[in-house]
C-alpha atoms as one frame of an Amber mdcrd trajectory, in Angstrom:
protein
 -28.797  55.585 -14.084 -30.214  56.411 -11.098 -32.214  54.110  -8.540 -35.520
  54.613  -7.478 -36.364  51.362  -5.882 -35.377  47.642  -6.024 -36.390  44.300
  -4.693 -33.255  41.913  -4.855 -32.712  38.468  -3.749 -29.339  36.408  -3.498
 -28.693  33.197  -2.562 -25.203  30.687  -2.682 -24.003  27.676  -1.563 -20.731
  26.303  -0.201 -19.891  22.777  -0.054 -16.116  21.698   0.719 -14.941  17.771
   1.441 -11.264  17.093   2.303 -10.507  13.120   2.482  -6.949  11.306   3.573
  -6.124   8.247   4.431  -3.544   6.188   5.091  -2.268   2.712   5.418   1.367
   1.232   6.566   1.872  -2.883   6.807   5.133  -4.372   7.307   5.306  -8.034
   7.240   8.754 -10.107   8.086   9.327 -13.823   8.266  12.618 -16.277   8.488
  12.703 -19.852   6.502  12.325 -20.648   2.833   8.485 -20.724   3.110   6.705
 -17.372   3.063   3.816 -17.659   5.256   0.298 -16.909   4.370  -0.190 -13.427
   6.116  -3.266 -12.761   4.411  -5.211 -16.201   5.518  -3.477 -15.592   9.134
  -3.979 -12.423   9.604  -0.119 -12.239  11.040   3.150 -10.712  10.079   4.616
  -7.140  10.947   1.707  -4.598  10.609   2.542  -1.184  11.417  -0.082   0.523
  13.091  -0.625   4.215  13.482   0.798   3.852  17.412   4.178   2.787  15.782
   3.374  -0.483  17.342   4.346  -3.449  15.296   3.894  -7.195  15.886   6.469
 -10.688  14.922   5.348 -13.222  12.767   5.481 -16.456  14.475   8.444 -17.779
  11.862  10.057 -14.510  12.499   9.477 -14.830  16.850  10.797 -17.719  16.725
  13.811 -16.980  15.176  14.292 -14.323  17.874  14.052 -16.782  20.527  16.780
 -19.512  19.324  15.954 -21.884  21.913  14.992 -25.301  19.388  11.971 -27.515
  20.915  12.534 -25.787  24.132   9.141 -24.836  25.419   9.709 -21.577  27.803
   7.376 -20.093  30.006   5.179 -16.969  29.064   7.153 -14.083  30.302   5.730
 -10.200  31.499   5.122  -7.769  28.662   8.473  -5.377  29.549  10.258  -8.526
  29.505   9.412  -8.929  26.030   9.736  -5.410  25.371  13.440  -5.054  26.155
  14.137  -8.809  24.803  12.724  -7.360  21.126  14.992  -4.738  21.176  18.477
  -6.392  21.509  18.141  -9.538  19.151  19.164  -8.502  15.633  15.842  -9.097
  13.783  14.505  -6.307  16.137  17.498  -4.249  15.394  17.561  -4.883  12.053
  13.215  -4.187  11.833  13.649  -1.148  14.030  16.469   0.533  12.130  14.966
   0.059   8.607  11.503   1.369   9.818  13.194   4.533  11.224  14.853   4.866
   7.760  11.360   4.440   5.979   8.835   6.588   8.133  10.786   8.656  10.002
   9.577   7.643  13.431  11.076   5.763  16.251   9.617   2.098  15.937   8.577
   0.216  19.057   8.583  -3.859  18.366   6.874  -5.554  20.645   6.997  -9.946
  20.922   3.690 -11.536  21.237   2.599 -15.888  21.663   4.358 -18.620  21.803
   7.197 -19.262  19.594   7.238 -21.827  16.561   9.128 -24.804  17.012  11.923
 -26.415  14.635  13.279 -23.260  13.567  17.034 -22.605  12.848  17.905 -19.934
  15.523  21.215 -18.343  13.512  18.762 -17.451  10.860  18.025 -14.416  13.236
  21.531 -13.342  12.800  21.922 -13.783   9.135  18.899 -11.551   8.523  20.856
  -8.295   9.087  23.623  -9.871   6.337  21.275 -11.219   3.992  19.226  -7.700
   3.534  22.997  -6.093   1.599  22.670  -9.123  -0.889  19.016  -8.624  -1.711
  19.411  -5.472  -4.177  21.131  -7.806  -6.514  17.591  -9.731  -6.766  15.175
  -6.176  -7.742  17.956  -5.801 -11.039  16.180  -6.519 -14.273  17.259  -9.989
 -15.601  19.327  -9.391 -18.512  20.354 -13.642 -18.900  18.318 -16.370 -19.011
  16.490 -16.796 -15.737  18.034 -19.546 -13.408  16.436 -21.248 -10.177  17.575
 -18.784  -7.586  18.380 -20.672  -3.567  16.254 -18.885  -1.182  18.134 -16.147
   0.681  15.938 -17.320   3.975  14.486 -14.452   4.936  11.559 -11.973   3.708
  10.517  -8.612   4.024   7.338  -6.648   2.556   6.483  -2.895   3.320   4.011
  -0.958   1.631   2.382   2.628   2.423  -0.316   4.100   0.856  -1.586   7.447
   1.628  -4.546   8.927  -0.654  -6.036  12.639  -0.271  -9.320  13.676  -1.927
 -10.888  17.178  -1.718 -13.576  18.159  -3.860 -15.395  21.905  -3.616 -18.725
  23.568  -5.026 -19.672  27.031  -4.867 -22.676  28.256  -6.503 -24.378  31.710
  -6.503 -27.882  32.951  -7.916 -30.024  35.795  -7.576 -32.914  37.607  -9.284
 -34.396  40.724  -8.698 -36.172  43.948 -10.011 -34.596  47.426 -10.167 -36.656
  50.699 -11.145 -35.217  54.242 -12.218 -35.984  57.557 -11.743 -36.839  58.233
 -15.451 -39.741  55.276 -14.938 -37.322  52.258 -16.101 -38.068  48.627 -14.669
 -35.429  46.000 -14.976 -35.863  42.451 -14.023 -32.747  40.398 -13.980 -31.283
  36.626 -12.706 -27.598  35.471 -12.801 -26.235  32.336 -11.469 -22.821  30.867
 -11.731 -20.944  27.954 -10.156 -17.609  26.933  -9.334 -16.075  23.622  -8.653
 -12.940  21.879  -8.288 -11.886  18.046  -7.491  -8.386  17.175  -7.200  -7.145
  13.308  -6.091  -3.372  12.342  -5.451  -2.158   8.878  -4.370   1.109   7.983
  -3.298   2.203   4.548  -2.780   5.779   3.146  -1.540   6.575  -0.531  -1.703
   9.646  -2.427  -0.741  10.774  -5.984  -1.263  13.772  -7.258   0.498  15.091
 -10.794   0.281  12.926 -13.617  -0.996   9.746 -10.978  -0.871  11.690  -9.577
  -4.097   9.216 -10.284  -7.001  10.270 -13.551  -9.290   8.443 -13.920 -12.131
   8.811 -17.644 -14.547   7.092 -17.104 -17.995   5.688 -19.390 -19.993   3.833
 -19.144 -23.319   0.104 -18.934 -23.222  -2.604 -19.574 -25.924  -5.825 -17.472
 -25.601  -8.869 -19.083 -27.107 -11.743 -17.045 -26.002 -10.550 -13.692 -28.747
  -9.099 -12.019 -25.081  -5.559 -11.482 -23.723  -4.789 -13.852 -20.765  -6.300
 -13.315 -17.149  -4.498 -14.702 -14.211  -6.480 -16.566 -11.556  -6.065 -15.282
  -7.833  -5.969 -18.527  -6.669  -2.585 -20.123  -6.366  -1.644 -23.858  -7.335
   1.552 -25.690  -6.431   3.492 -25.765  -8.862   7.575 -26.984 -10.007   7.810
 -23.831 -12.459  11.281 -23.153 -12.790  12.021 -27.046 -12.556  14.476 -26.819
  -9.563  12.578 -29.748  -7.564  10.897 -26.952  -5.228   6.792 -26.406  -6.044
   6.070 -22.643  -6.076   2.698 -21.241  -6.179   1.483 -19.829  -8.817  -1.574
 -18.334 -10.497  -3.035 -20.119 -13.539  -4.578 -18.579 -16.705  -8.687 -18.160
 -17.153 -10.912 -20.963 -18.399 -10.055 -19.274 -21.694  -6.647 -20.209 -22.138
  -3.915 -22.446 -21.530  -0.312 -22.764 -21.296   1.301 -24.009 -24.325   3.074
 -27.535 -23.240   5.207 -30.362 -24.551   4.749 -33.577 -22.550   8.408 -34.709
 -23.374   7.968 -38.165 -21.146   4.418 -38.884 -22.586   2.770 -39.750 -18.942
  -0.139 -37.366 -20.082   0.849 -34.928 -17.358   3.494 -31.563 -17.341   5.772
 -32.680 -14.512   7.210 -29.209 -14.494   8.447 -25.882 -15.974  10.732 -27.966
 -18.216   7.318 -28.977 -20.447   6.280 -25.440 -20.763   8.453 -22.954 -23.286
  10.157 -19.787 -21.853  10.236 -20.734 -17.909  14.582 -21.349 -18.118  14.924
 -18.940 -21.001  12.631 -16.090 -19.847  11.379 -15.927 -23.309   8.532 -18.239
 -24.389   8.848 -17.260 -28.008  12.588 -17.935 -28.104  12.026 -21.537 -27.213
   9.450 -22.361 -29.183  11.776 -21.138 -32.298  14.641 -23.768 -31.875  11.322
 -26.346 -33.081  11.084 -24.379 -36.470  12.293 -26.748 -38.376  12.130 -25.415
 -42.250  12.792 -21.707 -40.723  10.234 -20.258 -42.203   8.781 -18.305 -38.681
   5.948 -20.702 -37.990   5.481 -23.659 -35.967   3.100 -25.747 -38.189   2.287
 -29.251 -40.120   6.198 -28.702 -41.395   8.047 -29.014 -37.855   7.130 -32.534
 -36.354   6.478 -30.914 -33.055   3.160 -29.416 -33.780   1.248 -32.202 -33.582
   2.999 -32.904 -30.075   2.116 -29.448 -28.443  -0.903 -29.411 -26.652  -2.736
 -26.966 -24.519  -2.800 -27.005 -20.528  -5.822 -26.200 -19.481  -8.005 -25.811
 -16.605 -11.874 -25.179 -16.625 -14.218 -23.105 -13.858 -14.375 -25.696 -11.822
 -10.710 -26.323 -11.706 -10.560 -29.313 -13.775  -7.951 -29.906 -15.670  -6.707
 -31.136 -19.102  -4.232 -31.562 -21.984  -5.632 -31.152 -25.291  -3.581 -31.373
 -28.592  -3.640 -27.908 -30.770  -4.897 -29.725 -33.766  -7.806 -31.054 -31.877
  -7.985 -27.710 -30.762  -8.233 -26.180 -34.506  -5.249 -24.720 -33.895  -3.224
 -24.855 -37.620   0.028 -22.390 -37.047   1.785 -20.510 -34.557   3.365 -17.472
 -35.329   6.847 -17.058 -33.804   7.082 -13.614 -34.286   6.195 -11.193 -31.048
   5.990  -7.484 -30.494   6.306  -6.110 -26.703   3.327  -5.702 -24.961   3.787
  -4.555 -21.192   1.352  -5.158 -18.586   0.982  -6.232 -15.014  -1.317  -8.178
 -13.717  -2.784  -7.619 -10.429  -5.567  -8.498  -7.835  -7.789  -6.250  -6.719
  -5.823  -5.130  -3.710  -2.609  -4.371  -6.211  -0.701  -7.759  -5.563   1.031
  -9.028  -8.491  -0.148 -11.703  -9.914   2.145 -11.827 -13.826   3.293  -9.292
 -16.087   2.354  -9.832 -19.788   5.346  -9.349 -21.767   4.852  -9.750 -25.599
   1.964 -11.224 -28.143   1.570 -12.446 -31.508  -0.847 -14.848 -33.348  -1.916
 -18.446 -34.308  -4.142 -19.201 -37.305  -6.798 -21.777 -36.710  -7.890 -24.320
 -39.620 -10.884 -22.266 -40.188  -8.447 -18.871 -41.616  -9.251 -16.913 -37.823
  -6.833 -16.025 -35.858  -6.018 -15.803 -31.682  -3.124 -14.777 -29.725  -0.702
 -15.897 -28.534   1.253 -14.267 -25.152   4.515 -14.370 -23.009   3.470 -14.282
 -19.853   5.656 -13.758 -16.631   4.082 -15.442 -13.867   4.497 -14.125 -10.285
   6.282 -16.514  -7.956
């Protein structure tokens, strides 16, 4: 072939996006109570400058001085003062083992008063015990004594690029030998690639504890958790927790063993001392035969706990409910739970079924809730 002439045009396009980002908090506090950072705004946050701020509890703790009220002192005072006590210490060298960097802590406000100051020295101590806490429970769950002290960190850092290329071009070519060829081509090439890595530590009572009791669904769904926390006695040690409650759907399965047409505590719910809902509602099968139902005299006794949209309230007895049998066999059925920003609210841990008087069926669920 040989070329007398041609008339060519080409044309592309190049589009390339590279995204990262990345977020650090730390958040530290001393007493039995963990504050509520999120409603605060307070805690340890770790900001990009390696700067990091005390939690009141936690400042206060550093201070030791009681009901003393001290005078606000310059900011290098507080500067070397936060790096001698041992929660600063202690902070400091477990940041350097996390990120890598040299971690400046810096005190900030007035201190909280009525705060035990040797819990600032047990924090150091109290961080060897807390690996025992993250094990998997293999026994039934007891009420655990708070260790005093808390400690959160989590990381994120997520990286997005995404690329397009595209070419095209058209033209007309014409030979010696009187040939005309018209032509067009066009391709494209594109990638998009997305990676996420998150680290999260829990250290002392910030460990996750989880109390599960046995939930009923009635709307045909598995349970959903509420963000909102109530106050709550769920592993009956005499101490409220809070704890999410399940969706206007569902309710937790309850025996009100003193008849004051209210559940008191964990003790009226099944699975909250044993850790397994399922297992507790067995030792009521009276006739063995794998069903709670019009055979074991505690059926008509169990009732549903319930609360509505509007936060309301109630205990309503299965049978009024339609409810006719309850299966007491469960397969595992793994799932967490979580808010929209990735806090835990439960795990879900196994299912199985109920018949209702009319021959349909629901589920029934183990859930852990998140304490």
């Amino acid at each position: 072939m040989k070329i007398q002439s041609s008339d060519i045009q080409m044309t592309s396009q190049h589009i390339a996006v590279k995204e990262e980002s990345k977020s650090e908090s730390l958040k530290v506090w001393v007493g039995n109570q963990r504050p509520d950072f999120e409603k605060m705004g307070e805690g340890l946050q770790l900001l990009t400058r390696d700067n990091v701020d005390l939690s009141q509890q936690a400042r206060s703790a550093t201070h030791g001085q009681g009901n003393q009220t001290r005078s606000v002192r310059s900011r290098e005072d507080d500067d070397a003062a936060a790096a001698s006590d041992p929660v600063s210490k202690f902070i400091s060298v477990l940041m350097e083992l996390l990120t890598g960097k040299k971690i400046k802590l810096t005190r900030v406000s007035p201190q909280v008063e009525n705060v035990d100051p040797e819990k600032a020295a047990e924090l150091t101590q109290a961080a060897s015990q807390a690996a025992a806490l993250s094990q998997p429970q293999t026994t039934p769950q007891q009420p655990v004594a708070p260790m005093g002290f808390g400690l959160e960190y989590d990381a994120q850092q997520t990286t997005l690029e995404a690329e397009l290329m595209s070419f095209s071009t058209k033209g007309v070519v014409r030979t010696t030998d009187g040939k005309q060829v018209d032509f067009s081509l066009e391709f494209t090439m594109q990638r998009v690639v997305a990676t996420e890595q998150t680290t999260s530590i829990r250290m002392g009572d910030a460990v996750l504890k989880q109390q599960d009791p046995l939930v009923i669904n009635f709307g045909g769904t598995a349970a959903q958790l509420t963000d909102t926390k109530f106050s709550f006695d769920i592993n009956s040690d005499g101490t409220a927790e809070q704890i999410s409650f399940v969706g206007p759907n569902s309710g937790f399965i309850a025996l009100d063993k003193n008849g004051d047409g209210t559940i008191n505590d964990g003790s009226e719910l099944f699975g909250t001392v044993s850790g397994n809902g399922f297992q507790d509602l067995a030792a009521y099968d009276q006739d063995k035969n794998g069903w709670i139902d019009d055979n074991d005299p505690v059926f008509s006794q169990l009732k549903a706990w319930t609360r509505d949209a509007q936060g309301n309230e109630s205990l309503t007895g299965l049978k009024i409910s339609g409810v006719g049998a309850l299966y007491l066999g469960a397969v595992s059925t793994e799932f967490d739970i979580k808010t929209g920003v990735n806090e835990s609210l439960g795990t879900l841990r196994a299912s199985s079924v109920y018949l209702k008087e009319d021959g349909s069926v629901g589920s029934l669920q183990d859930v852990d809730l998140t304490v």
